[in-house]
C-alpha angles and dihedrals in degrees: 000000000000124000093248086047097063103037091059095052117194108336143127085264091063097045087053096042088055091046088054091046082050097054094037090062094048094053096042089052079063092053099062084036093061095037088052084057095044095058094043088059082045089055101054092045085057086052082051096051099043096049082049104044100237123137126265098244129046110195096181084063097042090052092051085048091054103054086039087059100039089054089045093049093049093053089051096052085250116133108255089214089062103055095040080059088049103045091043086053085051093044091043086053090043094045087050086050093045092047090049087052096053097041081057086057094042098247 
């Protein structure tokens, strides 16, 4: 049992703390579902680049996303700042993966 769970006993906060956390797992279980996903879909488009020869970061495109997504944060009362830091830590993984794919094909 957790500090705040037991200092708040048996009561209606507790019942509703353990209904968030509930929630909050849940959520946080489609997260690295949908980041699984995410990277799968990457994957496939470093395949595409290496067979293609094209390189593994586009910044033209980056630029566009994070403008998309800061947009998107700040209509849904989210800081921008935190999801540009989150979307340049997610480019920075997909361009490693890109790199390591095209260093497979000999690119």
């Amino acid at each position: 049992m957790s500090q705040a769970e037991t200092q708040l006993g048996q009561s209606a906060a507790l019942d509703e703390l353990k209904s968030l956390r509930g929630s909050i797992d849940n959520i946080d279980a489609a997260l690295i579902h949908m980041l699984a996903e995410r990277f799968k879909c990457t994957q496939k488009v470093g395949v595409l680049k290496a067979t293609n020869d094209l390189p593994p970061a586009d910044p033209a495109r980056e630029k566009i996303q994070i403008e998309r997504l800061r947009t998107l944060a700040a209509d849904a009362n989210l800081d921008p700042d935190f999801a540009e830091k989150f979307l340049n830590f997610i480019v920075r993984e997909v361009i490693r993966h890109h790199e390591a794919i095209a260093a497979e094909a000999g690119n």
